[in-house]
C-alpha positions in Angstrom: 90.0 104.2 91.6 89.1 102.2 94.2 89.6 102.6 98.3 92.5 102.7 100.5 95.0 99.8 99.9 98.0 100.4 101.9 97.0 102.9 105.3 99.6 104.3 107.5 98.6 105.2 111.0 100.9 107.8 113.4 103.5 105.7 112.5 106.9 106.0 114.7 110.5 104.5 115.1 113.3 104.8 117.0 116.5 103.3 117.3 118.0 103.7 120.8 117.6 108.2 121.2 117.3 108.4 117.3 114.0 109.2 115.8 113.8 107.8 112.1 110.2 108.2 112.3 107.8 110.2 114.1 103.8 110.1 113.7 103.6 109.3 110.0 100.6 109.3 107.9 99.9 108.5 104.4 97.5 106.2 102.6 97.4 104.4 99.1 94.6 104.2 97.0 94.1 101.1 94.8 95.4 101.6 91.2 97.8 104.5 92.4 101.2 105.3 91.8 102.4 106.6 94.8 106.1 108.5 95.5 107.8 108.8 98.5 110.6 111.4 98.9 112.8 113.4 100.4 116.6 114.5 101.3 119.1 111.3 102.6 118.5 110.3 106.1 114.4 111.7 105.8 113.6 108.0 106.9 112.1 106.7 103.8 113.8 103.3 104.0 113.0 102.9 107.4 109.3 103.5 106.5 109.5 100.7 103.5 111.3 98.7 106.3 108.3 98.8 108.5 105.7 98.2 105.6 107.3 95.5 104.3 107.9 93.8 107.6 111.9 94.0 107.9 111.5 96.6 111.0 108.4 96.9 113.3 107.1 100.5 114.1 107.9 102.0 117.6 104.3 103.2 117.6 101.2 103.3 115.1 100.5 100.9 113.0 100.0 100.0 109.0 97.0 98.4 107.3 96.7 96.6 104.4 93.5 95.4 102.6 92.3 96.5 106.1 94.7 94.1 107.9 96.9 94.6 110.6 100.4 94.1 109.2 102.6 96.0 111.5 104.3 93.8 113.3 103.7 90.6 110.8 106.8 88.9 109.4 108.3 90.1 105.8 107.1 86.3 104.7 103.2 86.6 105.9 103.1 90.2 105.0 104.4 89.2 101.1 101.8 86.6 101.2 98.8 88.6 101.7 100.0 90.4 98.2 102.8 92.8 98.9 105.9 92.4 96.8 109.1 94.8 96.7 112.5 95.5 95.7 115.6 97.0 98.0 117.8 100.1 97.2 121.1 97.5 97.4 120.4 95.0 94.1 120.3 91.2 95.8 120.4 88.7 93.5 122.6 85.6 93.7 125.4 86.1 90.7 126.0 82.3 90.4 122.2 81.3 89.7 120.7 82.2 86.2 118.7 84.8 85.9 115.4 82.3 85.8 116.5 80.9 88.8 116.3 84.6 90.6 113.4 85.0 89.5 111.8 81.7 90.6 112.9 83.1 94.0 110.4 85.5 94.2 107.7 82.5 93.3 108.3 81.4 97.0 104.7 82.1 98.4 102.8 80.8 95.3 104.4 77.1 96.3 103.0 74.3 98.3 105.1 71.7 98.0 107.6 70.9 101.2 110.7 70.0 101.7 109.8 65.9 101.8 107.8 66.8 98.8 110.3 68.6 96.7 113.5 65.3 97.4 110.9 62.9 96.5 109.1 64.3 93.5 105.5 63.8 92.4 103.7 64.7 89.9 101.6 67.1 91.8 105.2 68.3 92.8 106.6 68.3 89.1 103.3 70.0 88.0 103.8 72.7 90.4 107.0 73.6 89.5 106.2 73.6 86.0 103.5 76.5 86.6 106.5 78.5 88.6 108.9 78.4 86.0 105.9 79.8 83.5 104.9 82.4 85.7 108.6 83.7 86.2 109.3 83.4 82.4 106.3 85.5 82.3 107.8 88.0 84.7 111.1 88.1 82.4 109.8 88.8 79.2 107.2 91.6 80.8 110.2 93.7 81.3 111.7 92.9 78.4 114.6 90.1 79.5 113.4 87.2 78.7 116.2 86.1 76.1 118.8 86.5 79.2 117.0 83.8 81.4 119.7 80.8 81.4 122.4 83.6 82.0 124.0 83.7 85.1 122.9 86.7 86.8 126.4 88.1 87.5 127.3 88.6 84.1 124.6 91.4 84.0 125.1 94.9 83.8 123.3 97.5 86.1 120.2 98.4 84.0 119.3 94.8 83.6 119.9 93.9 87.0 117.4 95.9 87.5 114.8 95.0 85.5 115.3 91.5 86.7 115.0 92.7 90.0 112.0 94.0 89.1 110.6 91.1 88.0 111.5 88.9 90.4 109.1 91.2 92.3 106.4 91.2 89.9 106.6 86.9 90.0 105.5 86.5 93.4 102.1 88.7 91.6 101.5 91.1 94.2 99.0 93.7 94.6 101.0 96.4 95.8 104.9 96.5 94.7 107.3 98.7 96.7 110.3 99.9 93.9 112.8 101.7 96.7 114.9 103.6 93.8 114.8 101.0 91.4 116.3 103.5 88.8 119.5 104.2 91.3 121.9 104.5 88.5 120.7 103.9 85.4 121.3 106.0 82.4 118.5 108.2 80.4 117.5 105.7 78.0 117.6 102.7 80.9 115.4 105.4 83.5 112.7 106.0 80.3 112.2 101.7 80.3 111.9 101.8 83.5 109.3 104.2 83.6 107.7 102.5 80.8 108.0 99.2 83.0 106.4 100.8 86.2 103.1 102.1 84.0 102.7 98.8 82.5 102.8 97.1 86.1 99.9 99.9 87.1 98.2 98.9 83.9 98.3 95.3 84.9 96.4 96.2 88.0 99.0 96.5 90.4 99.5 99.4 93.0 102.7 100.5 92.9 104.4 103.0 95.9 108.0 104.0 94.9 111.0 105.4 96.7 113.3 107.2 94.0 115.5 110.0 94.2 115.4 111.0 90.2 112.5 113.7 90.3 111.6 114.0 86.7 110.9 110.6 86.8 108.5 110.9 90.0 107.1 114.2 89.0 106.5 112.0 85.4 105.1 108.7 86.7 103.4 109.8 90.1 99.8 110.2 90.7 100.4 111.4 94.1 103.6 112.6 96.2 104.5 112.0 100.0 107.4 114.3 101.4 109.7 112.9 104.5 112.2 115.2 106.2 113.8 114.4 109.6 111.4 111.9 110.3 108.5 113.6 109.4 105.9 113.9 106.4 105.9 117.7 105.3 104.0 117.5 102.5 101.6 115.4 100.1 99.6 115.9 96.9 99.5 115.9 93.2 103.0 116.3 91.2 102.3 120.0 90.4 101.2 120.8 94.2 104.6 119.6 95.3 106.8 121.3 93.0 105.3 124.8 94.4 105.5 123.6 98.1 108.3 126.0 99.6 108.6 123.8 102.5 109.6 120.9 99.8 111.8 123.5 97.7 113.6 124.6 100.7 113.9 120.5 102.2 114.9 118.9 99.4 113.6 120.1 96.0 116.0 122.5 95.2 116.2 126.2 93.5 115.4 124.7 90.0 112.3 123.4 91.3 111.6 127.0 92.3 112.6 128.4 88.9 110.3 125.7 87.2 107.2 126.4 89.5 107.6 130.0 89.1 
């Protein structure tokens, strides 16, 4: 395990007199699996917002690699190695599921616009070495067969998985999943899982979002708690489940029960 990845500084945000975030803390560790949780409206969206670039914090500030990022457009933050997915699946039903997938190649091109109408062969090679590297992506989580189908046609679970790998094409070092198993079944929920440990096993940090808590308490090496805004907890899987303050928040009496 190597240092801090991902650091998050007294981060803040408001929207107008609501606070969605008030003096935040938490820090990833390279070759973690990290999970962020917490009841509806605890502001753990609007903290993958602000990581990822889609919102800027009201105060504080996030590192990554030991860079600045706060601040830093979605598009410069994603190419200094930060990849993720969004709670709402956003994929374009038309385009075939390769072609998705190619999407999240974006930051690995080079050629232009000029480039790309008057094709060379530099410009031919280059898009020959996207389409292997989203392939790749596809048949890592297991999809590869669907590539020329339109992504429409797909059902939830796979949606997912190509969502997923639409992520892993643009080969990040840290992948933010925000409930990437929102409504999948048992069986889809265990790939999933399987998916997420293979991405840590390929080297890749991985901080996740997900309201299924056997899967967190399964999967995570570590646990951050939001409510109202506010981290009230953080630690190992078994640390959290006997945290009253997370029982009472969010966890639930059967947590209790369990831990007991």
């Amino acid at each position: 395990m190597q240092g801090d990845l991902l650091r998050v500084s007294g981060v803040g945000r408001r929207f107008g007199g609501l606070v969605a975030l008030r003096d935040v803390h938490m820090t990833v560790r390279a070759g973690e699996i990290v999970g962020l949780i917490g009841p509806n409206g605890a502001g753990k969206s609007t903290l993958f917002h602000i990581i990822s670039g889609v919102l800027p914090p009201t105060e504080g500030e996030v590192t990554f690699r030991g860079e600045r990022i706060s601040g830093r457009s979605p598009h410069e933050i994603a190419a200094l190695g930060l990849s993720r997915t969004f709670q709402n699946i956003q994929v374009f039903g038309d385009l075939s599921v390769l072609d998705n997938v190619l999407v999240g190649c974006h930051r690995h091109g080079r050629a232009g616009l000029l480039a790309t109408a008057f094709p060379s062969r530099r410009v031919r090679d280059e898009e020959r070495r996207l389409r292997e590297r989203a392939l790749k992506a596809l048949s890592f989580v297991g999809i590869a067969d669907l590539a020329f189908t339109p992504a429409g046609l797909l059902p939830l679970g796979q949606l997912r998985l190509l969502e997923l790998a639409r992520a892993l094409a643009a080969e990040p070092i840290l992948l933010l999943l925000d409930e990437i198993a929102a409504g999948l079944n048992p069986v889809e929920t265990s790939t999933m899982a399987e998916n997420i440990r293979a991405v840590r096993d390929q080297g890749i940090t991985v901080l996740l979002v997900e309201h299924d808590m056997d899967l967190v308490m399964a999967l995570c090496d570590r646990i951050v708690v939001l409510d109202q805004g506010e981290k009230i907890a953080e630690g190992f899987p078994e640390e959290i489940q006997r945290d009253e303050r997370v029982i009472r928040a969010y966890l639930g009496a059967e947590w209790e029960e369990v831990s007991a």
